[in-house]
N, C-alpha and C positions, 0 to 999 in steps of 0.2 A: 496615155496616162495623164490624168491629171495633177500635173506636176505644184499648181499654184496649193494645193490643197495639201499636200505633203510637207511644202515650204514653208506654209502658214504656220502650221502646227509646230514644228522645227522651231522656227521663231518663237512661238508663244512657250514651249516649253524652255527653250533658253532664259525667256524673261522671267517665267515660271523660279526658275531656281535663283532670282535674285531677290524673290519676297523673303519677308522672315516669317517664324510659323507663326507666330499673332496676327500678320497679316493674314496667311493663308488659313487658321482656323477662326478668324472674324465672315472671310468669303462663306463657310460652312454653315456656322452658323446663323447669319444671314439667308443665304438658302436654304434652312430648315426650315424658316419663319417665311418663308418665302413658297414653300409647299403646303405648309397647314392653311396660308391666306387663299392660296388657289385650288385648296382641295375640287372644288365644284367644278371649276376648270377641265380641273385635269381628270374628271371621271367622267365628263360630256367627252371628253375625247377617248375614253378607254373604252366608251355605251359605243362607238362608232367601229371600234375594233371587233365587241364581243358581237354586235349584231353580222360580221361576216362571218362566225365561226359555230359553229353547232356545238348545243352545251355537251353533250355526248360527246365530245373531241377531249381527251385525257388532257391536251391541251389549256386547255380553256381556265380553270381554273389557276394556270402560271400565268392567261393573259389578263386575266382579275383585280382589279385594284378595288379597295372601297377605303372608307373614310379610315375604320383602324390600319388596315395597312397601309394609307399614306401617313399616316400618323407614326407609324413604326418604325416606316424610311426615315421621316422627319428625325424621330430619334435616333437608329442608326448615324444620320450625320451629326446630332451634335455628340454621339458617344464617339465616331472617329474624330473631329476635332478635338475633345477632351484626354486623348490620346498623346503619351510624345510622340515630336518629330523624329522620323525612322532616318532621317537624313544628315548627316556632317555628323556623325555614333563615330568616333575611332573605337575600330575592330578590335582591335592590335599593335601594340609598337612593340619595336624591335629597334635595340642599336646595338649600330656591327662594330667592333674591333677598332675599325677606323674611325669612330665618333660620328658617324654615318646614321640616320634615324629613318627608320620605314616606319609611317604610318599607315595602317590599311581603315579606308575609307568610307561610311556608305554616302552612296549618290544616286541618285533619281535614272533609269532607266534612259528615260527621252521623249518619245512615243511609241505609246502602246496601243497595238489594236487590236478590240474586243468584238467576235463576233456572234451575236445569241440570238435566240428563236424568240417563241412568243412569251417574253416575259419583260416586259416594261420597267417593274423594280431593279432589275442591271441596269439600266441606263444613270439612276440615280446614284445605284452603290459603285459602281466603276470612277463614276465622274468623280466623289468624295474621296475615293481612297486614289486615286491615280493623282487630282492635287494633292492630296499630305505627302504624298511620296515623290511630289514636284514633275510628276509625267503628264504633260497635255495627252488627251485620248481621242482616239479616231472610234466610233462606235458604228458598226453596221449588223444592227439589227434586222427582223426579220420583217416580212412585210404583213404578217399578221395582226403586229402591232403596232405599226408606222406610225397612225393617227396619236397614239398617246407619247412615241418618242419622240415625236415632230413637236409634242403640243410641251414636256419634258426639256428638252433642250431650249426652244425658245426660252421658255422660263430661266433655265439655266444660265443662258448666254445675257438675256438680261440682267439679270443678278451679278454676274461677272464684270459688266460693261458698269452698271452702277460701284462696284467696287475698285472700280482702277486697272482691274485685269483686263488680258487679251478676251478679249472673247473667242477667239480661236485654240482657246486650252480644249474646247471641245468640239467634236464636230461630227454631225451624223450624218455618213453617207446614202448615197441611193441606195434603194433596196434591189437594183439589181445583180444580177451576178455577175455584168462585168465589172462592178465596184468592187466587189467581195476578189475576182482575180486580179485586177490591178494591185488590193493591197496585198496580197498575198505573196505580190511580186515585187513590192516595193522596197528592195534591198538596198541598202544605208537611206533609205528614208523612213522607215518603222522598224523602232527595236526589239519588237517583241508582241507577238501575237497569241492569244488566248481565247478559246473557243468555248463557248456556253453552249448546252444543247444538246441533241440526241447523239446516240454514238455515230448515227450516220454524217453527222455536220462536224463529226471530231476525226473521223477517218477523215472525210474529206478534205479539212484542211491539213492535217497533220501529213498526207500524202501529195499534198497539193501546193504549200507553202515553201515560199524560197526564205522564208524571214524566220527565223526563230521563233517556236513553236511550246510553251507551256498548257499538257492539256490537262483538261476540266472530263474527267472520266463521267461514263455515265455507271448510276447505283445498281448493281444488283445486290441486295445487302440481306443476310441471313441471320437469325436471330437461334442460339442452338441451348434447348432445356436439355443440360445435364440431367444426369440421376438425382443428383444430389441438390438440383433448384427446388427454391421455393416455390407451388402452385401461383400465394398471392403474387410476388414478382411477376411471373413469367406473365398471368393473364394482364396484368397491365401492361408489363413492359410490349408484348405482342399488340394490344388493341392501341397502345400510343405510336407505336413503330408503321404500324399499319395503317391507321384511319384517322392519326391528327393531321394530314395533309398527304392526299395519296398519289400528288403528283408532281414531288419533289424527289430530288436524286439520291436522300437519305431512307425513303420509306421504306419499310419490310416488305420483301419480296417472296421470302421463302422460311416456313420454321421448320428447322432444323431440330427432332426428338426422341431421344430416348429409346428402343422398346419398351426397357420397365416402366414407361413412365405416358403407356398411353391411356392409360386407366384415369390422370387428369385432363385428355385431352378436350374434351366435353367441357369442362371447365373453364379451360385455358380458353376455350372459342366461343365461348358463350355472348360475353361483352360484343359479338363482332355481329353477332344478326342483329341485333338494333341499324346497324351500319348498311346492312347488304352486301358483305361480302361475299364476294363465288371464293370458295376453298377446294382448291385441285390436290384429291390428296391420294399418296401412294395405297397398293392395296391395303395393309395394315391399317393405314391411318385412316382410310376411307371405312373399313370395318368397324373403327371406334367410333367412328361417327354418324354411321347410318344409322337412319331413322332418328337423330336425336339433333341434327342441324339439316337446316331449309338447304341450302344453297349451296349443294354435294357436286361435284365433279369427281370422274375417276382421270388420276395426274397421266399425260404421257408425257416423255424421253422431253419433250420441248417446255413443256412447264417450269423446269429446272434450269437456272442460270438464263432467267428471263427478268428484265425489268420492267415491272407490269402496269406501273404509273396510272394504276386503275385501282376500283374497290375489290380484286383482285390478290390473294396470292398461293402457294402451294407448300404442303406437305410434305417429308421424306422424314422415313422411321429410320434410325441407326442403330446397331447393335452396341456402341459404347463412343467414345470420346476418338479411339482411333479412325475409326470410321465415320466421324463427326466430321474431324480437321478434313482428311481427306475429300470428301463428298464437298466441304464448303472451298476447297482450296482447288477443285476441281471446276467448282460455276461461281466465284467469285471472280468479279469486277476489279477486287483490290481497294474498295470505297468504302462501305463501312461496318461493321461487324461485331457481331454481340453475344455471349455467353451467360445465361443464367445458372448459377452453378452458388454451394455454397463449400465445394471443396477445396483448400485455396489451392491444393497441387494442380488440378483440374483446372480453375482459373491461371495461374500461373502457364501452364502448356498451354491453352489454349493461345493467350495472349503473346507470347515467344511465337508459336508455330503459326499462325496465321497472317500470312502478309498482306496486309491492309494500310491504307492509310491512318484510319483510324480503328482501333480493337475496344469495345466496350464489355466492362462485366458486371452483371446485375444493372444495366442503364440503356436506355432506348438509344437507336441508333438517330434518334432525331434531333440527338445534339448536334451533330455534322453540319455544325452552322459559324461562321466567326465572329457572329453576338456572342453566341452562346459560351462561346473557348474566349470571350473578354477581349476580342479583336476588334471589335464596333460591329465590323462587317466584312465579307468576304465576296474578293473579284470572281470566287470559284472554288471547287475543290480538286487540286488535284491528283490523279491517282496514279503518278511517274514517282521516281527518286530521283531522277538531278536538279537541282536547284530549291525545290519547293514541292513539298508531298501535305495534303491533307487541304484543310482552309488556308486559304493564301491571304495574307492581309499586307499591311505594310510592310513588313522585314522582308515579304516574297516579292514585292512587287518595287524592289531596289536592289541594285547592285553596288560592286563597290569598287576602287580605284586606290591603289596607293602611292604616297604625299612623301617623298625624300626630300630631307631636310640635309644640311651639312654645312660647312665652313670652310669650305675650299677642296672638297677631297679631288684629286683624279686615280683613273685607273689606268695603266700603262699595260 
Protein backbone atom coordinates (compact mmCIF):
# COMPACT_ATOMS: atom_id res chain seq x y z
CA UNK A 1 0.00 0.00 0.00
CA UNK A 2 0.94 3.16 -0.58
CA UNK A 3 1.28 4.53 2.61
CA UNK A 4 2.92 8.32 1.48
CA UNK A 5 -0.42 9.04 -0.26
CA UNK A 6 -2.76 8.24 2.74
CA UNK A 7 -0.33 10.37 4.89
CA UNK A 8 -0.43 13.23 2.51
CA UNK A 9 -4.04 13.59 2.63
CA UNK A 10 -4.16 13.18 6.51
CA UNK A 11 -1.93 16.07 6.68
CA UNK A 12 -3.68 18.27 4.29
CA UNK A 13 -6.92 17.59 5.76
CA UNK A 14 -5.61 18.43 9.17
CA UNK A 15 -4.49 21.79 7.72
CA UNK A 16 -7.62 21.85 5.95
CA UNK A 17 -9.64 22.55 9.23
CA UNK A 18 -7.47 25.32 10.33
CA UNK A 19 -8.65 27.61 7.25
CA UNK A 20 -11.51 29.86 8.02
CA UNK A 21 -14.56 29.68 5.57
CA UNK A 22 -13.56 32.96 3.55
CA UNK A 23 -10.64 31.40 3.16
CA UNK A 24 -11.96 28.09 2.00
CA UNK A 25 -14.86 29.84 -0.11
CA UNK A 26 -12.29 32.37 -1.87
CA UNK A 27 -10.17 28.78 -2.97
CA UNK A 28 -14.02 28.09 -4.76
CA UNK A 29 -14.43 30.69 -6.01
CA UNK A 30 -11.22 31.05 -7.62
CA UNK A 31 -11.53 27.71 -9.05
CA UNK A 32 -14.87 28.57 -10.76
CA UNK A 33 -12.98 31.26 -12.64
CA UNK A 34 -10.50 29.09 -12.96
CA UNK A 35 -12.82 26.43 -15.00
CA UNK A 36 -14.68 28.80 -17.22
CA UNK A 37 -10.71 30.27 -18.27
CA UNK A 38 -9.89 26.67 -19.30
CA UNK A 39 -13.16 25.55 -20.54
CA UNK A 40 -11.07 24.67 -23.98
CA UNK A 41 -8.68 22.74 -22.01
CA UNK A 42 -10.68 20.81 -20.37
CA UNK A 43 -12.86 19.67 -23.33
CA UNK A 44 -9.53 18.61 -25.57
CA UNK A 45 -9.10 16.43 -22.78
CA UNK A 46 -12.70 15.08 -22.48
CA UNK A 47 -12.50 14.80 -27.07
CA UNK A 48 -9.68 12.15 -25.82
CA UNK A 49 -11.95 10.35 -23.49
CA UNK A 50 -15.26 10.28 -25.72
CA UNK A 51 -13.09 9.24 -28.75
CA UNK A 52 -12.48 5.71 -26.84
CA UNK A 53 -15.90 5.08 -26.20
CA UNK A 54 -18.93 4.48 -28.62
CA UNK A 55 -21.63 7.14 -28.64
CA UNK A 56 -24.11 4.08 -28.31
CA UNK A 57 -22.60 3.39 -24.87
CA UNK A 58 -25.68 4.70 -22.28
CA UNK A 59 -22.49 5.83 -20.98
CA UNK A 60 -21.28 8.33 -22.97
CA UNK A 61 -23.35 10.96 -22.42
CA UNK A 62 -22.22 10.98 -18.15
CA UNK A 63 -18.69 11.16 -19.96
CA UNK A 64 -19.77 14.39 -21.84
CA UNK A 65 -18.84 17.74 -20.85
CA UNK A 66 -19.36 20.80 -23.15
CA UNK A 67 -19.10 24.44 -22.67
CA UNK A 68 -22.69 24.81 -20.75
CA UNK A 69 -22.03 22.06 -18.44
CA UNK A 70 -18.58 23.35 -17.51
CA UNK A 71 -20.28 26.45 -16.98
CA UNK A 72 -22.82 24.71 -14.75
CA UNK A 73 -20.01 23.05 -12.64
CA UNK A 74 -18.49 26.56 -12.55
CA UNK A 75 -21.66 27.68 -10.93
CA UNK A 76 -22.43 24.82 -8.73
CA UNK A 77 -19.12 25.89 -6.96
CA UNK A 78 -19.64 29.35 -6.55
CA UNK A 79 -23.46 28.24 -5.27
CA UNK A 80 -21.61 25.86 -2.77
CA UNK A 81 -19.20 28.58 -1.60
CA UNK A 82 -22.06 30.96 -1.09
CA UNK A 83 -23.38 28.34 1.17
CA UNK A 84 -22.77 28.48 5.16
CA UNK A 85 -20.13 26.61 6.70
CA UNK A 86 -21.66 23.05 7.73
CA UNK A 87 -18.75 23.08 10.12
CA UNK A 88 -18.06 24.42 14.12
CA UNK A 89 -22.83 24.35 13.93
CA UNK A 90 -23.31 23.53 17.71
CA UNK A 91 -25.96 20.68 17.32
CA UNK A 92 -26.91 20.79 20.87
CA UNK A 93 -26.16 21.79 24.42
CA UNK A 94 -26.90 20.25 27.27
CA UNK A 95 -25.93 21.21 31.01
CA UNK A 96 -26.08 18.51 33.41
CA UNK A 97 -26.87 19.00 37.17
CA UNK A 98 -23.34 19.53 37.92
CA UNK A 99 -22.77 22.69 35.88
CA UNK A 100 -21.24 20.27 33.37
CA UNK A 101 -22.03 21.59 29.43
CA UNK A 102 -22.12 19.03 26.49
CA UNK A 103 -21.68 20.68 23.45
CA UNK A 104 -22.51 18.37 20.28
CA UNK A 105 -20.30 19.49 17.46
CA UNK A 106 -20.06 19.41 13.63
CA UNK A 107 -16.52 18.57 12.11
CA UNK A 108 -15.16 17.67 9.01
CA UNK A 109 -14.99 13.77 8.40
CA UNK A 110 -11.02 13.67 7.50
CA UNK A 111 -10.65 11.79 4.25
CA UNK A 112 -13.18 10.74 2.04
CA UNK A 113 -12.81 8.44 -0.81
CA UNK A 114 -14.95 8.74 -3.90
CA UNK A 115 -15.11 6.29 -6.37
CA UNK A 116 -17.05 6.87 -9.89
CA UNK A 117 -17.33 5.73 -13.38
CA UNK A 118 -17.40 7.70 -16.35
CA UNK A 119 -18.45 10.95 -15.36
CA UNK A 120 -15.83 13.77 -15.02
CA UNK A 121 -18.43 16.39 -13.33
CA UNK A 122 -17.77 14.35 -9.83
CA UNK A 123 -14.37 15.09 -9.80
CA UNK A 124 -15.18 18.81 -9.64
CA UNK A 125 -18.46 18.56 -7.30
CA UNK A 126 -16.80 16.10 -4.76
CA UNK A 127 -13.60 18.37 -4.59
CA UNK A 128 -16.12 21.66 -3.75
CA UNK A 129 -18.07 20.15 -1.41
CA UNK A 130 -15.56 17.72 0.44
CA UNK A 131 -13.46 21.35 0.99
CA UNK A 132 -16.52 23.28 2.52
CA UNK A 133 -16.88 20.50 4.75
CA UNK A 134 -13.04 20.66 5.41
CA UNK A 135 -12.37 16.82 4.14
CA UNK A 136 -9.14 16.49 1.62
CA UNK A 137 -10.54 13.59 -0.98
CA UNK A 138 -8.85 10.73 -2.52
CA UNK A 139 -10.73 10.39 -5.99
CA UNK A 140 -10.54 7.23 -8.10
CA UNK A 141 -12.19 7.41 -10.90
CA UNK A 142 -12.76 5.27 -13.73
CA UNK A 143 -10.47 4.93 -16.64
CA UNK A 144 -13.02 5.87 -19.12
CA UNK A 145 -12.53 9.21 -18.12
CA UNK A 146 -8.95 9.48 -16.95
CA UNK A 147 -7.78 12.03 -19.58
CA UNK A 148 -10.34 14.70 -18.46
CA UNK A 149 -9.76 13.77 -14.44
CA UNK A 150 -5.98 13.97 -14.98
CA UNK A 151 -6.49 17.29 -17.06
CA UNK A 152 -9.50 18.35 -13.77
CA UNK A 153 -7.27 17.94 -10.92
CA UNK A 154 -4.18 19.43 -12.36
CA UNK A 155 -6.25 22.40 -12.76
CA UNK A 156 -7.37 22.01 -9.38
CA UNK A 157 -4.15 21.32 -7.62
CA UNK A 158 -2.99 24.39 -9.28
CA UNK A 159 -5.53 26.72 -8.14
CA UNK A 160 -5.01 25.30 -4.49
CA UNK A 161 -1.13 25.57 -4.69
CA UNK A 162 -1.90 29.42 -5.93
CA UNK A 163 -4.12 29.88 -2.85
CA UNK A 164 -1.85 28.87 0.07
CA UNK A 165 -3.41 25.30 0.29
CA UNK A 166 -2.07 21.74 0.40
CA UNK A 167 -2.34 20.70 -2.65
CA UNK A 168 -2.85 17.37 -1.47
CA UNK A 169 -6.51 18.30 -0.20
CA UNK A 170 -6.93 16.18 -3.52
CA UNK A 171 -5.69 13.47 -5.11
CA UNK A 172 -6.53 11.19 -8.04
CA UNK A 173 -5.44 7.74 -7.84
CA UNK A 174 -4.40 5.12 -10.57
CA UNK A 175 -7.00 3.81 -12.39
CA UNK A 176 -6.33 0.51 -11.45
CA UNK A 177 -7.85 -1.98 -9.34
CA UNK A 178 -5.11 -2.43 -7.02
CA UNK A 179 -5.63 1.39 -6.20
CA UNK A 180 -9.41 0.93 -5.90
CA UNK A 181 -8.41 -2.34 -3.20
CA UNK A 182 -5.76 -0.59 -1.34
CA UNK A 183 -8.27 2.22 -0.40
CA UNK A 184 -10.93 0.08 0.19
CA UNK A 185 -8.60 -1.22 2.72
CA UNK A 186 -7.18 1.58 4.10
CA UNK A 187 -8.63 1.43 7.60
CA UNK A 188 -7.86 4.50 10.01
CA UNK A 189 -6.42 6.12 6.98
CA UNK A 190 -9.82 6.91 5.02
CA UNK A 191 -12.90 7.76 6.83
CA UNK A 192 -15.43 7.20 4.67
CA UNK A 193 -16.00 5.85 1.33
CA UNK A 194 -18.71 6.69 -1.33
CA UNK A 195 -19.28 5.03 -4.38
CA UNK A 196 -20.75 6.66 -7.78
CA UNK A 197 -21.78 4.31 -10.37
CA UNK A 198 -23.63 1.32 -11.68
CA UNK A 199 -25.12 -1.02 -9.02
CA UNK A 200 -22.38 -3.39 -10.10
CA UNK A 201 -19.47 -0.75 -8.69
CA UNK A 202 -21.79 -0.21 -5.55
CA UNK A 203 -22.12 -4.06 -4.65
CA UNK A 204 -18.68 -4.11 -5.19
CA UNK A 205 -17.34 -1.99 -2.85
CA UNK A 206 -20.13 -2.02 -0.46
CA UNK A 207 -19.09 -5.98 -0.20
CA UNK A 208 -15.64 -5.43 -0.55
CA UNK A 209 -14.62 -2.35 1.68
CA UNK A 210 -13.15 -2.51 5.10
CA UNK A 211 -13.59 1.47 5.57
CA UNK A 212 -16.99 2.72 5.98
CA UNK A 213 -19.27 2.64 3.39
CA UNK A 214 -22.09 5.48 2.41
CA UNK A 215 -23.91 4.27 -0.75
CA UNK A 216 -24.96 6.25 -3.95
CA UNK A 217 -27.94 3.68 -4.92
CA UNK A 218 -28.49 3.09 -8.47
CA UNK A 219 -32.20 4.83 -10.12
CA UNK A 220 -34.93 2.57 -10.87
CA UNK A 221 -37.62 5.34 -10.53
CA UNK A 222 -41.37 5.03 -11.41
CA UNK A 223 -43.62 7.62 -12.25
CA UNK A 224 -47.46 6.26 -11.15
CA UNK A 225 -50.90 8.30 -13.07
CA UNK A 226 -53.56 7.90 -10.70
CA UNK A 227 -57.12 8.02 -11.65
CA UNK A 228 -57.48 10.96 -10.53
CA UNK A 229 -54.10 12.79 -12.60
CA UNK A 230 -54.17 15.28 -14.72
CA UNK A 231 -53.47 14.27 -18.72
CA UNK A 232 -51.37 17.75 -19.08
CA UNK A 233 -49.29 16.87 -15.90
CA UNK A 234 -48.55 13.39 -16.39
CA UNK A 235 -47.49 13.85 -20.35
CA UNK A 236 -44.91 16.38 -19.26
CA UNK A 237 -43.98 15.22 -16.02
CA UNK A 238 -43.27 11.51 -18.04
CA UNK A 239 -41.49 13.14 -21.33
CA UNK A 240 -39.19 15.33 -18.67
CA UNK A 241 -38.64 12.30 -16.31
CA UNK A 242 -37.73 10.25 -19.21
CA UNK A 243 -35.73 12.23 -22.02
CA UNK A 244 -34.39 15.56 -20.22
CA UNK A 245 -31.19 13.39 -19.53
CA UNK A 246 -31.78 9.60 -19.92
CA UNK A 247 -28.57 8.58 -18.36
CA UNK A 248 -28.71 9.91 -15.03
CA UNK A 249 -29.76 7.92 -11.81
CA UNK A 250 -33.10 10.10 -11.49
CA UNK A 251 -34.51 9.28 -15.14
CA UNK A 252 -37.86 7.46 -15.58
CA UNK A 253 -37.59 4.05 -15.94
CA UNK A 254 -41.02 2.84 -15.66
CA UNK A 255 -44.80 4.47 -15.73
CA UNK A 256 -46.75 3.12 -13.57
CA UNK A 257 -51.01 3.39 -14.80
CA UNK A 258 -54.26 3.33 -14.02
CA UNK A 259 -56.55 0.90 -15.94
CA UNK A 260 -59.18 3.64 -16.17
CA UNK A 261 -56.86 5.73 -17.34
CA UNK A 262 -55.54 4.11 -20.57
CA UNK A 263 -57.68 5.65 -22.75
CA UNK A 264 -54.92 9.01 -22.18
CA UNK A 265 -52.24 6.83 -22.74
CA UNK A 266 -51.60 7.82 -26.43
CA UNK A 267 -51.54 11.11 -25.12
CA UNK A 268 -49.37 10.87 -22.38
CA UNK A 269 -46.71 9.15 -24.95
CA UNK A 270 -47.12 11.14 -27.54
CA UNK A 271 -44.24 13.93 -26.75
CA UNK A 272 -41.89 10.77 -26.58
CA UNK A 273 -41.60 9.83 -30.36
CA UNK A 274 -40.00 13.09 -31.34
CA UNK A 275 -37.31 11.51 -28.73
CA UNK A 276 -37.15 7.70 -29.92
CA UNK A 277 -38.10 6.09 -27.24
CA UNK A 278 -38.63 1.91 -27.29
CA UNK A 279 -41.86 1.62 -24.93
CA UNK A 280 -41.93 -1.95 -23.34
CA UNK A 281 -45.42 -2.23 -22.38
CA UNK A 282 -47.51 -4.79 -20.61
CA UNK A 283 -50.31 -6.44 -22.65
CA UNK A 284 -53.11 -3.84 -21.83
CA UNK A 285 -50.81 -1.04 -22.30
CA UNK A 286 -49.25 -2.46 -25.44
CA UNK A 287 -53.22 -2.76 -26.73
CA UNK A 288 -53.65 1.05 -26.17
CA UNK A 289 -50.89 1.66 -28.01
CA UNK A 290 -50.79 -0.21 -30.99
CA UNK A 291 -50.81 0.88 -34.19
CA UNK A 292 -50.74 4.54 -32.72
CA UNK A 293 -46.88 4.71 -31.45
CA UNK A 294 -43.69 3.64 -33.68
CA UNK A 295 -41.49 2.25 -31.22
CA UNK A 296 -43.88 -0.72 -29.45
CA UNK A 297 -42.42 -3.54 -27.63
CA UNK A 298 -44.41 -6.26 -25.90
CA UNK A 299 -42.90 -5.77 -21.78
CA UNK A 300 -41.33 -9.20 -20.29
CA UNK A 301 -40.97 -10.16 -16.31
CA UNK A 302 -37.17 -8.25 -16.85
CA UNK A 303 -38.39 -4.82 -18.13
CA UNK A 304 -39.67 -4.07 -14.77
CA UNK A 305 -37.35 -2.87 -11.87
CA UNK A 306 -34.73 -2.27 -14.55
CA UNK A 307 -32.59 0.93 -14.92
CA UNK A 308 -32.60 1.56 -18.47
CA UNK A 309 -30.24 4.64 -18.68
CA UNK A 310 -31.26 4.65 -22.36
CA UNK A 311 -34.16 6.30 -24.55
CA UNK A 312 -35.86 3.38 -23.13
CA UNK A 313 -38.54 2.68 -20.73
CA UNK A 314 -41.78 0.26 -19.76
CA UNK A 315 -45.36 0.11 -19.00
CA UNK A 316 -47.40 -1.73 -16.25
CA UNK A 317 -51.42 -1.25 -16.17
CA UNK A 318 -52.72 -1.39 -12.41
CA UNK A 319 -56.04 -1.90 -11.24
CA UNK A 320 -55.91 1.05 -8.45
CA UNK A 321 -53.55 2.75 -6.11
CA UNK A 322 -53.25 -0.69 -3.96
CA UNK A 323 -51.72 -2.25 -6.62
CA UNK A 324 -49.71 0.86 -7.70
CA UNK A 325 -47.72 0.90 -4.06
CA UNK A 326 -47.21 -2.54 -4.20
CA UNK A 327 -45.93 -3.32 -7.90
CA UNK A 328 -43.65 0.02 -7.27
CA UNK A 329 -42.53 -1.17 -3.84
CA UNK A 330 -41.80 -4.41 -5.25
CA UNK A 331 -39.08 -3.07 -8.28
CA UNK A 332 -38.02 -0.04 -6.59
CA UNK A 333 -34.59 0.97 -6.00
CA UNK A 334 -35.71 3.26 -3.12
CA UNK A 335 -34.33 6.41 -5.22
CA UNK A 336 -36.82 8.38 -6.65
CA UNK A 337 -40.48 8.37 -7.08
CA UNK A 338 -43.44 10.06 -8.37
CA UNK A 339 -47.28 10.12 -8.16
CA UNK A 340 -49.56 12.23 -10.41
CA UNK A 341 -52.66 12.34 -8.76
CA UNK A 342 -54.91 15.24 -7.98
CA UNK A 343 -56.65 13.28 -4.91
CA UNK A 344 -54.88 14.60 -1.90
CA UNK A 345 -55.75 11.19 0.10
CA UNK A 346 -54.19 9.45 -2.88
CA UNK A 347 -51.20 11.71 -2.73
CA UNK A 348 -50.90 11.55 0.89
CA UNK A 349 -50.83 7.29 0.82
CA UNK A 350 -48.88 7.35 -1.75
CA UNK A 351 -46.11 9.59 -0.25
CA UNK A 352 -46.37 7.77 3.55
CA UNK A 353 -46.30 4.14 1.93
CA UNK A 354 -43.54 4.28 -0.43
CA UNK A 355 -40.01 4.05 0.82
CA UNK A 356 -37.96 6.12 -1.11
CA UNK A 357 -35.38 8.51 -0.64
CA UNK A 358 -37.06 10.98 -2.23
CA UNK A 359 -41.32 10.80 -2.91
CA UNK A 360 -42.65 13.37 -5.68
CA UNK A 361 -46.26 14.31 -6.38
CA UNK A 362 -47.40 16.09 -9.51
CA UNK A 363 -43.21 16.89 -10.16
CA UNK A 364 -40.61 15.06 -12.13
CA UNK A 365 -38.31 12.80 -10.53
CA UNK A 366 -35.60 14.95 -12.14
CA UNK A 367 -35.18 17.08 -9.36
CA UNK A 368 -33.12 14.19 -7.42
CA UNK A 369 -30.46 16.70 -7.79
CA UNK A 370 -28.66 18.89 -4.82
CA UNK A 371 -28.83 22.27 -7.10
CA UNK A 372 -31.97 21.58 -7.32
CA UNK A 373 -33.12 20.94 -3.21
CA UNK A 374 -30.62 24.53 -2.90
CA UNK A 375 -27.50 22.26 -1.67
CA UNK A 376 -25.18 23.91 -4.51
CA UNK A 377 -24.46 20.39 -5.30
CA UNK A 378 -24.42 16.83 -4.45
CA UNK A 379 -21.46 14.11 -3.53
CA UNK A 380 -24.37 11.51 -4.52
CA UNK A 381 -27.60 10.13 -3.82
CA UNK A 382 -28.14 8.13 -1.42
CA UNK A 383 -30.59 5.36 -1.14
CA UNK A 384 -29.62 3.68 2.79
CA UNK A 385 -31.16 5.26 6.22
CA UNK A 386 -28.22 5.64 8.36
CA UNK A 387 -26.56 8.60 8.40
CA UNK A 388 -27.60 10.33 5.14
CA UNK A 389 -30.55 9.20 2.74
CA UNK A 390 -31.48 11.21 -0.62
CA UNK A 391 -28.84 14.12 -2.09
CA UNK A 392 -25.90 14.28 0.23
CA UNK A 393 -24.50 17.72 0.37
CA UNK A 394 -22.56 19.30 3.29
CA UNK A 395 -24.64 18.40 6.55
CA UNK A 396 -24.13 14.52 4.98
CA UNK A 397 -20.79 14.81 4.33
CA UNK A 398 -19.86 15.89 8.29
CA UNK A 399 -19.89 14.33 11.37
CA UNK A 400 -19.94 15.59 14.72
CA UNK A 401 -17.91 15.36 18.08
CA UNK A 402 -18.90 16.57 21.45
CA UNK A 403 -17.06 19.74 23.44
CA UNK A 404 -17.38 19.25 27.44
CA UNK A 405 -16.92 22.31 28.99
CA UNK A 406 -16.87 22.63 33.15
CA UNK A 407 -15.09 24.20 36.12
CA UNK A 408 -13.53 21.51 37.91
CA UNK A 409 -16.08 18.75 37.96
CA UNK A 410 -14.84 15.05 38.76
CA UNK A 411 -16.64 11.93 38.93
CA UNK A 412 -15.83 9.36 41.62
Amino acid sequence: MNDSIYKSARIAARKLNRLSPTEINKLLFTLADAVEANIDTILDANLLDLERMSQDDPKYDRLKLTDGRLRDIASDMRSVASLPSPLNVTLSTVTRPNGMVINKVSVPFGVIGVIYEARPNVTFDVFSLCVKAGSACLLKGGSDAHDTNECAVELIRKVLISQGFDENTVTLLPVSREATAEMLNAVGQVDLIIPRGSKQLIDFVRNNSRVPVIETGAGVCHTYLHESGLVESAREIVFNAKTRRVSVCNSLDTLVIDRSRLNDLCEICAPLVDKGVTIYADEEAYSALEGKYAKLEHASADDFGREWLDYKMSIKTVADIDEAIEFVETHTSRHSESIVAQNVDAINRYCRDIDAACVYANVSTAFTDGGQFGFGAEIGISTQKLHARGPMALPEITTYKYIITGDGQVRW
